[in-house]
TIGUDREN-483870 format. One record per atom (N, C-alpha, C): residue number from 1; x, y, z. Coordinates in Angstrom, 3 decimals, always signed. Atoms other than C-alpha are relative to their C-alpha. Example, Ala and Ser with C-alpha at 12.3 -4.5 7.8 and 13.67 -1.06 7.14 Angstrom:
<torse nr="1" east="+0.890" north="-1.190" up="+0.000"/>
<torse nr="1" east="+12.300" north="-4.500" up="+7.800"/>
<torse nr="1" east="+0.900" north="+1.200" up="+0.000"/>
<torse nr="2" east="-0.820" north="-1.190" up="-0.060"/>
<torse nr="2" east="+13.670" north="-1.060" up="+7.140"/>
<torse nr="2" east="-0.770" north="+1.090" up="+0.730"/>
REM end
This chain:
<torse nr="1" east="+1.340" north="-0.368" up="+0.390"/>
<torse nr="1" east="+9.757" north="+3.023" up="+17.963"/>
<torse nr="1" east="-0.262" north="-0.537" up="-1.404"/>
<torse nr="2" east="+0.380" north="+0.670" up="+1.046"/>
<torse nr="2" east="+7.809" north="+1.491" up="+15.309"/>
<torse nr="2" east="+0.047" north="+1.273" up="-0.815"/>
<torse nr="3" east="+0.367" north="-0.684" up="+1.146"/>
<torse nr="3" east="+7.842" north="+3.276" up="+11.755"/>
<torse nr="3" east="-0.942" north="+0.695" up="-0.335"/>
<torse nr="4" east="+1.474" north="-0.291" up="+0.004"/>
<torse nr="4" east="+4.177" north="+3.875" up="+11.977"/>
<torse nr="4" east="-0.228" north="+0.283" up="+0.793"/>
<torse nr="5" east="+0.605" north="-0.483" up="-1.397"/>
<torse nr="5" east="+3.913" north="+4.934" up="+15.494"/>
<torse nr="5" east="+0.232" north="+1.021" up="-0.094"/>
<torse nr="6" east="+0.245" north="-1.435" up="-0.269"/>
<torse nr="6" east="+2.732" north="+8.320" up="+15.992"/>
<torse nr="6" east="+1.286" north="+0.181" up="+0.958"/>
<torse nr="7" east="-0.882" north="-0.410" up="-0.706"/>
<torse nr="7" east="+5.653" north="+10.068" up="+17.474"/>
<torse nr="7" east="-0.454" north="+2.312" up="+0.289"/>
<torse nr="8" east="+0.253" north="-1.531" up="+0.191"/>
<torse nr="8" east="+3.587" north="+13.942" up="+17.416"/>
<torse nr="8" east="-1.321" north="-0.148" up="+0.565"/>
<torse nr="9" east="+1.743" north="-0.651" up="+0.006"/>
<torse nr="9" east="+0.014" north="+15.272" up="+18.807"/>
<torse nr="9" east="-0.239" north="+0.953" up="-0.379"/>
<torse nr="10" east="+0.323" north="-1.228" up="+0.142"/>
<torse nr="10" east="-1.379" north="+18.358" up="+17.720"/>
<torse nr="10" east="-1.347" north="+0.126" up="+0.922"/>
<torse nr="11" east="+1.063" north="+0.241" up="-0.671"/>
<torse nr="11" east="-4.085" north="+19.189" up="+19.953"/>
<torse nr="11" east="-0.396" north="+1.811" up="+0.584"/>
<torse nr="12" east="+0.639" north="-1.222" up="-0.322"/>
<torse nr="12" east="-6.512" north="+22.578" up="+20.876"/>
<torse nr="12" east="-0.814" north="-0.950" up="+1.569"/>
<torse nr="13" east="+0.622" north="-0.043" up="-1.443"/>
<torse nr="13" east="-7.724" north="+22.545" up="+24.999"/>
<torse nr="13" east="-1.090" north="+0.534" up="+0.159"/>
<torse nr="14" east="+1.407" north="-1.060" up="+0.295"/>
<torse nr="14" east="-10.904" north="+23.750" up="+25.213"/>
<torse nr="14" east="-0.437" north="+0.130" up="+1.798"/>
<torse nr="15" east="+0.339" north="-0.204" up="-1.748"/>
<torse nr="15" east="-11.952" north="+24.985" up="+29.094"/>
<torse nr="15" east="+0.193" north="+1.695" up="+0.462"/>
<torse nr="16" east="-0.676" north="-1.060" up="-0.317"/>
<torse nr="16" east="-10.831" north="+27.499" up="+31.001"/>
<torse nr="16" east="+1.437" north="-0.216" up="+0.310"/>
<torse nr="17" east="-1.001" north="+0.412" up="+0.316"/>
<torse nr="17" east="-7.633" north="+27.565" up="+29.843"/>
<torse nr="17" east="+1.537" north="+1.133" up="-0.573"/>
<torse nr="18" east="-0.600" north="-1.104" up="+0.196"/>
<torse nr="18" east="-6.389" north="+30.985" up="+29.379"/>
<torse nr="18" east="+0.198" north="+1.137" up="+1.230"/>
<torse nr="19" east="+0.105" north="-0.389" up="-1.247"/>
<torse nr="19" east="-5.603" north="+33.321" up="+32.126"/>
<torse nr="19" east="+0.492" north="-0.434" up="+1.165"/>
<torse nr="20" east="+0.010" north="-0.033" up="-0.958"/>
<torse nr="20" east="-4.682" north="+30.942" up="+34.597"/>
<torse nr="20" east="+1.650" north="-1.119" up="-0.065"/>
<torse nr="21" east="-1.303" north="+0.034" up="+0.353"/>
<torse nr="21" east="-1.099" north="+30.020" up="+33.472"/>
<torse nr="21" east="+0.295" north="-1.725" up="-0.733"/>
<torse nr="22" east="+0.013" north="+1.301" up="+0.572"/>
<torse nr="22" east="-1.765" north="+27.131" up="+31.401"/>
<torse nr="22" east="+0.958" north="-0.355" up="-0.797"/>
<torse nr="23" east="-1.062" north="-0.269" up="+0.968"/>
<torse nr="23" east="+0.850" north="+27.696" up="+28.410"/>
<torse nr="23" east="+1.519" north="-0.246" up="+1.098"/>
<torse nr="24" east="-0.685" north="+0.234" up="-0.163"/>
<torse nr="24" east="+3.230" north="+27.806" up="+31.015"/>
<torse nr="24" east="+0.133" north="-1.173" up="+0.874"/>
<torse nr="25" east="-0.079" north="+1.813" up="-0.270"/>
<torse nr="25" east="+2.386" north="+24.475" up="+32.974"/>
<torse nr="25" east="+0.248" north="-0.903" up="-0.840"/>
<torse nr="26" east="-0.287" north="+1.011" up="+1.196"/>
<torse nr="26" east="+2.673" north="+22.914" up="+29.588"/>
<torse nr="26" east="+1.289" north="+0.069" up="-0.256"/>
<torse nr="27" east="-1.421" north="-0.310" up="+0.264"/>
<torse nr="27" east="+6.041" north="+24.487" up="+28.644"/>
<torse nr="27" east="+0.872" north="-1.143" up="+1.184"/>
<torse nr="28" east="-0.566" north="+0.613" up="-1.050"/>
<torse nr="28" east="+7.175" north="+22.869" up="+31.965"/>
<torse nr="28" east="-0.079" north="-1.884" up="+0.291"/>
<torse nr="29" east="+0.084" north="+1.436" up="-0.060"/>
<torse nr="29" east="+5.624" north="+19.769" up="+32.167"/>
<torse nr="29" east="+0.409" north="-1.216" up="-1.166"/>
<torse nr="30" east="-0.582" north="+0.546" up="+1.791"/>
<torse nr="30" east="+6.576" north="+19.200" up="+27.786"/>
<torse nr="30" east="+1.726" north="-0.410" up="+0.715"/>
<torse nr="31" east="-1.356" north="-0.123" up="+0.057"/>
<torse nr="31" east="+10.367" north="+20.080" up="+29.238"/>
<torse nr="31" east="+0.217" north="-1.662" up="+1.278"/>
<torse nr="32" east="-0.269" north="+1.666" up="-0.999"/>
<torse nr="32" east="+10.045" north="+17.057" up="+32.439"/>
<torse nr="32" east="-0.297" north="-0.743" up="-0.567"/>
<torse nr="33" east="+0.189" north="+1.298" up="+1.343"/>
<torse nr="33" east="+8.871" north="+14.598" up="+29.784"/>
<torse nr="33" east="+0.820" north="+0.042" up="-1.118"/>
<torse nr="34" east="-0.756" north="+0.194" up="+1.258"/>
<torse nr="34" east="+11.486" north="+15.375" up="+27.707"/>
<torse nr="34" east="-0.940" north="+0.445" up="-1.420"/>
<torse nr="35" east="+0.862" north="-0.233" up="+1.446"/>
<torse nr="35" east="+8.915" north="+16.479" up="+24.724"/>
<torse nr="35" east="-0.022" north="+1.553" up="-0.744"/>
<torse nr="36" east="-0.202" north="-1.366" up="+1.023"/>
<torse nr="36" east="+9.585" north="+19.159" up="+21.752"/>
<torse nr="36" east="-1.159" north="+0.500" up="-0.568"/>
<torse nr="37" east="+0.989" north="-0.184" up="+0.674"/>
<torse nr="37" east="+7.291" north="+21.374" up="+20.329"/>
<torse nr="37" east="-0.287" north="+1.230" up="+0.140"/>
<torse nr="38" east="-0.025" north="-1.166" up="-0.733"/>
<torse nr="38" east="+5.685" north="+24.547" up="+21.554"/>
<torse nr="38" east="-2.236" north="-0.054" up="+0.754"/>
<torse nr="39" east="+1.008" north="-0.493" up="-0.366"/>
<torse nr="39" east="+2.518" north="+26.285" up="+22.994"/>
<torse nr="39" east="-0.638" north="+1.379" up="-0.402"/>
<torse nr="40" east="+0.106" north="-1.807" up="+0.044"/>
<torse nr="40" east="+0.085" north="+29.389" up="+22.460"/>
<torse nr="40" east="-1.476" north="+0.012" up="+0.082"/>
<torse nr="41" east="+1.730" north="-0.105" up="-0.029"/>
<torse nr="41" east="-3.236" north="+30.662" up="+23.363"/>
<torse nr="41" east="-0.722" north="+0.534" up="-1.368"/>
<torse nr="42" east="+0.528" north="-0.545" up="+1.142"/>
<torse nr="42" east="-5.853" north="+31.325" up="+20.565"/>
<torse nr="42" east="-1.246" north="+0.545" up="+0.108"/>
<torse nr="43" east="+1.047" north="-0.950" up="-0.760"/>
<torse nr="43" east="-8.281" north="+33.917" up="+20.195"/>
<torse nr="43" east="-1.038" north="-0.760" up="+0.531"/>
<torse nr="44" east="+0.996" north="+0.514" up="-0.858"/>
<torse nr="44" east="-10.917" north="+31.771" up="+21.110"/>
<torse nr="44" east="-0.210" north="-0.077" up="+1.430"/>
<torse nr="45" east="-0.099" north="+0.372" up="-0.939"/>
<torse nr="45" east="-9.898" north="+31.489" up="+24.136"/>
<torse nr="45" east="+0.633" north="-1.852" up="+0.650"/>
<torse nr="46" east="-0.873" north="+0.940" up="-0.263"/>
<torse nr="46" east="-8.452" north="+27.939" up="+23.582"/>
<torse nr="46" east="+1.176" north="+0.046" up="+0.283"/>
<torse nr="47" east="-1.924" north="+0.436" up="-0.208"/>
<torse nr="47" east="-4.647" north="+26.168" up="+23.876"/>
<torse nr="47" east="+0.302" north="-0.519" up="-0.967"/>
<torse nr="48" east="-0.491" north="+0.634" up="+1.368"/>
<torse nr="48" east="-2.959" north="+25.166" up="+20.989"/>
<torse nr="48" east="+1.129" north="-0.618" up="+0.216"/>
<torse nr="49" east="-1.138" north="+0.818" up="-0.302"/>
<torse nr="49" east="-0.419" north="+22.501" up="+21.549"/>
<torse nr="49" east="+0.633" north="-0.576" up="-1.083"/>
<torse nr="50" east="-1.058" north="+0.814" up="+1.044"/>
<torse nr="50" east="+2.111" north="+20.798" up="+19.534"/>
<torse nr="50" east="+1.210" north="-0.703" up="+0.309"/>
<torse nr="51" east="-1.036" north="+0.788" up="-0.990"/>
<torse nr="51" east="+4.006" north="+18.077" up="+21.109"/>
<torse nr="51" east="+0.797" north="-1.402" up="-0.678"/>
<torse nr="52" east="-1.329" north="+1.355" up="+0.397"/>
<torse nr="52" east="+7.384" north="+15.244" up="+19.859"/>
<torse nr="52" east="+0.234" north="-0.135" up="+1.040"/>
<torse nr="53" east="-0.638" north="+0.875" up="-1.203"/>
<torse nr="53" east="+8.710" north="+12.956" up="+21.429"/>
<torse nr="53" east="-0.278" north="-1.078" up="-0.271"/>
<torse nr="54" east="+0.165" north="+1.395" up="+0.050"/>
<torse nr="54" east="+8.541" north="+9.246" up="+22.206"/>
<torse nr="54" east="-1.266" north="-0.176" up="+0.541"/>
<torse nr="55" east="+1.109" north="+0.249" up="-0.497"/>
<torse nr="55" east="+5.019" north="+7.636" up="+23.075"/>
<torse nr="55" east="-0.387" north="+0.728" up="+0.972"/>
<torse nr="56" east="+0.303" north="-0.150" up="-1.164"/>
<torse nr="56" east="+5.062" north="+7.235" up="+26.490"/>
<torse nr="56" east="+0.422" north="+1.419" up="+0.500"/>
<torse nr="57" east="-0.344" north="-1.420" up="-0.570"/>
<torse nr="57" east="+6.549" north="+10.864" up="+27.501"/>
<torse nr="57" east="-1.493" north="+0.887" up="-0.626"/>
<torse nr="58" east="+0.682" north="-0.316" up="+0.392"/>
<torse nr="58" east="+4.107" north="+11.698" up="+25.300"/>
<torse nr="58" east="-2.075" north="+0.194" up="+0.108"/>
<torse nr="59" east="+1.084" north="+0.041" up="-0.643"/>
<torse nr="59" east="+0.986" north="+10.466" up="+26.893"/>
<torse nr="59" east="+0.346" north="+0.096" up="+1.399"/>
<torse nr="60" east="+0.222" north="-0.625" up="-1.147"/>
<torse nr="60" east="+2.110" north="+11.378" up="+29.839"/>
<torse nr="60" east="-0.196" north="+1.711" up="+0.144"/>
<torse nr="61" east="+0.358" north="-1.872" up="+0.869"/>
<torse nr="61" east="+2.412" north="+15.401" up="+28.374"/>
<torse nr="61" east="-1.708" north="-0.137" up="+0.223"/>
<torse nr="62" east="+0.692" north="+0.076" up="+0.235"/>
<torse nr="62" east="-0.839" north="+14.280" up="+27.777"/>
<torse nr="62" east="-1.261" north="+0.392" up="+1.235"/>
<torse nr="63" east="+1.128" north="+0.481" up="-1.446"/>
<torse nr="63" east="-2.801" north="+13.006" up="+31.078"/>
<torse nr="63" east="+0.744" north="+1.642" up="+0.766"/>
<torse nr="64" east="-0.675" north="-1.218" up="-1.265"/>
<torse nr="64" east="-0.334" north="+16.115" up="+32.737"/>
<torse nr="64" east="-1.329" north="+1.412" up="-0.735"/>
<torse nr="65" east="+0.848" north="-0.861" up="+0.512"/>
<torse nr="65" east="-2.896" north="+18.473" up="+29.947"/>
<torse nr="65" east="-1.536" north="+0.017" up="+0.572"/>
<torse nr="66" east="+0.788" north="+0.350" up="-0.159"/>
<torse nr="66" east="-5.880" north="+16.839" up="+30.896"/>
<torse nr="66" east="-0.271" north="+0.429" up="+1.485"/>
<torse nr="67" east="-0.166" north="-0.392" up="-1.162"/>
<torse nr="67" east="-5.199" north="+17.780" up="+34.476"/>
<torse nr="67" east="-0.216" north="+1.782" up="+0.328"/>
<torse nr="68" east="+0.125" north="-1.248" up="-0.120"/>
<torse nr="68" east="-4.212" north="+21.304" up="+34.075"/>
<torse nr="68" east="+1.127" north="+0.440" up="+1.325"/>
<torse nr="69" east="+0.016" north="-0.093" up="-0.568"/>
<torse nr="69" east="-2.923" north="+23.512" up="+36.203"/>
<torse nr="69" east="-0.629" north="+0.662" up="+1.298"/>
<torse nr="70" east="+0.832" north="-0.387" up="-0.918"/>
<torse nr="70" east="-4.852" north="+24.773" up="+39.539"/>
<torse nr="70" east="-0.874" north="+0.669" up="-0.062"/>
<torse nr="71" east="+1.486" north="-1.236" up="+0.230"/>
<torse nr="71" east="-7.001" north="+27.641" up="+38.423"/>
<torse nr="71" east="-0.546" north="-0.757" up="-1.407"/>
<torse nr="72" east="+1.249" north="+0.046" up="+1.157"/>
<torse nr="72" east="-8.058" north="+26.254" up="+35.222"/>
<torse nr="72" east="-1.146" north="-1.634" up="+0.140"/>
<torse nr="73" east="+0.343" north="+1.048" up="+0.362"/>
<torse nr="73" east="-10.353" north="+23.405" up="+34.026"/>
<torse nr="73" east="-0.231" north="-0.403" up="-1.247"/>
<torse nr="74" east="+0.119" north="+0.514" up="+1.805"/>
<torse nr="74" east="-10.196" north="+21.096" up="+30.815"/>
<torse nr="74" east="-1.106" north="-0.277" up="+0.222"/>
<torse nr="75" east="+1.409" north="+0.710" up="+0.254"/>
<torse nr="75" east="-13.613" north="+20.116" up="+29.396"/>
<torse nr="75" east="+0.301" north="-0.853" up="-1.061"/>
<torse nr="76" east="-0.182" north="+0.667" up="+0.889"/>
<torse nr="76" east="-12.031" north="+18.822" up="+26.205"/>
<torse nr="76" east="+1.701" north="+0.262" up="-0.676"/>
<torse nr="77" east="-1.517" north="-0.271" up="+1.140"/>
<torse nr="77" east="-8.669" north="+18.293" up="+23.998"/>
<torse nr="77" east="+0.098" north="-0.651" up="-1.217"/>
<torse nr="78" east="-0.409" north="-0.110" up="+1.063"/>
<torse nr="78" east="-9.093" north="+18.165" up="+20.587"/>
<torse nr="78" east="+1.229" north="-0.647" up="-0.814"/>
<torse nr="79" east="-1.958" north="+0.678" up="+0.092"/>
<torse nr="79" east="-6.028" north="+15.459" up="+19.435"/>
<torse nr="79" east="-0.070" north="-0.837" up="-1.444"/>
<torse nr="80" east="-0.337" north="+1.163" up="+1.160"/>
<torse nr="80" east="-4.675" north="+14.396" up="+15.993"/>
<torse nr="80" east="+1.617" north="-0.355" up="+0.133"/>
<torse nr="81" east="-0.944" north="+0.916" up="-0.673"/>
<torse nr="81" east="-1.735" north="+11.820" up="+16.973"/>
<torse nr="81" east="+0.347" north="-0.267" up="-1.850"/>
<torse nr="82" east="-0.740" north="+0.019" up="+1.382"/>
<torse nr="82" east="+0.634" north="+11.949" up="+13.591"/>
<torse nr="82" east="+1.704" north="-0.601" up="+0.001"/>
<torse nr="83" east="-1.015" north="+0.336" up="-0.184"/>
<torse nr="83" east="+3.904" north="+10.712" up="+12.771"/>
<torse nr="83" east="+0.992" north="+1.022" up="-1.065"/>
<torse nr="84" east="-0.636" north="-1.417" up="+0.823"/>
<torse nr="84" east="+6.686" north="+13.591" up="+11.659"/>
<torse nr="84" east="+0.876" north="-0.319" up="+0.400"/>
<torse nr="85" east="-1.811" north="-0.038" up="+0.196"/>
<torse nr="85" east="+10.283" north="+14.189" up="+11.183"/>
<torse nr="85" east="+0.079" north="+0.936" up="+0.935"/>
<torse nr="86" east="-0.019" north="-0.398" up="-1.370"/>
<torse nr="86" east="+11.507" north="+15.614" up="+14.531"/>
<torse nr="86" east="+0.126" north="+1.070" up="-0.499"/>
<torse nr="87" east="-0.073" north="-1.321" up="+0.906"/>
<torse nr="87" east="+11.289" north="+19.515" up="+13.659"/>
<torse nr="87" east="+0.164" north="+1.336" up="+0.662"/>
<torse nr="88" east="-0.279" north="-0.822" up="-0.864"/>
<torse nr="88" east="+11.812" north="+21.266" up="+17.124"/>
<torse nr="88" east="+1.435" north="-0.773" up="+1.076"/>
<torse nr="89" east="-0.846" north="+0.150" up="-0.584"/>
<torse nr="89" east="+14.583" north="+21.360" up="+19.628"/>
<torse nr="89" east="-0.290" north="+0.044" up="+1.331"/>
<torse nr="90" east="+0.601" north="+0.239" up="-1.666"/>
<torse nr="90" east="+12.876" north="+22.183" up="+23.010"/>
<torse nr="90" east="-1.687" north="+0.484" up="-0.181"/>
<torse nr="91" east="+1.761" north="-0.474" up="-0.055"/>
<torse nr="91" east="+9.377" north="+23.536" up="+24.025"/>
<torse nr="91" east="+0.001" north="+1.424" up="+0.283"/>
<torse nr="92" east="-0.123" north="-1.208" up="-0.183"/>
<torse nr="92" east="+8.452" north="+26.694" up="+24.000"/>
<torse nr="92" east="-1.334" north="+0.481" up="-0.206"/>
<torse nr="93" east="+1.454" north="-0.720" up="+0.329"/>
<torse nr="93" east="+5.432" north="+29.356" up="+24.262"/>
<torse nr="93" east="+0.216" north="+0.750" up="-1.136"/>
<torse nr="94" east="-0.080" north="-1.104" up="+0.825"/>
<torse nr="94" east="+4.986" north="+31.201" up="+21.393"/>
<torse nr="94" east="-1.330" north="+0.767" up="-0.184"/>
<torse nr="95" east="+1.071" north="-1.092" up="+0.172"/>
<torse nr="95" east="+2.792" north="+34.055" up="+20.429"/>
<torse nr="95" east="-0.723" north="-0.058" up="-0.931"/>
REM end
């Protein structure tokens, strides 16, 4: 990976996105892409993501968010694509 290549997203889900086990489709789908970081709903009713890793695992995390899983729907995701010193070990929901 290049020096300068974003290796992080931070990103808020905006939809219906709470309630219908979204936090933990992410947890799952972060851990099959190999990608560190965590998850957590916020009062708004958004998703608050925070995802490492290499690119491509990484936009795939991505397109897998954009999707969702079955009960909800994305309308938007909120994404600043940064480059950081690796700073988690797996994925996880937090509170």
């Amino acid at each position: 990976m290049e020096e300068d290549t974003p290796n992080c997203f931070h990103g808020v889900v905006h939809g219906r996105v709470q309630r219908v086990g979204f936090r933990v489709f992410t947890r799952e789908a972060a851990r099959r892409h190999s990608v560190t970081g965590w998850v957590r709903n916020l009062p708004n009713g958004c998703v608050e993501v925070h995802a490492e890793g290499d690119e491509i695992p990484l936009t795939e995390l991505l397109t897998d968010l954009y999707c969702g899983p079955i009960l909800s729907h994305v309308t938007d995701i909120e994404l600043e694509w940064k480059r950081v010193d690796a700073e988690f070990e797996s994925f996880d929901i937090i509170r």
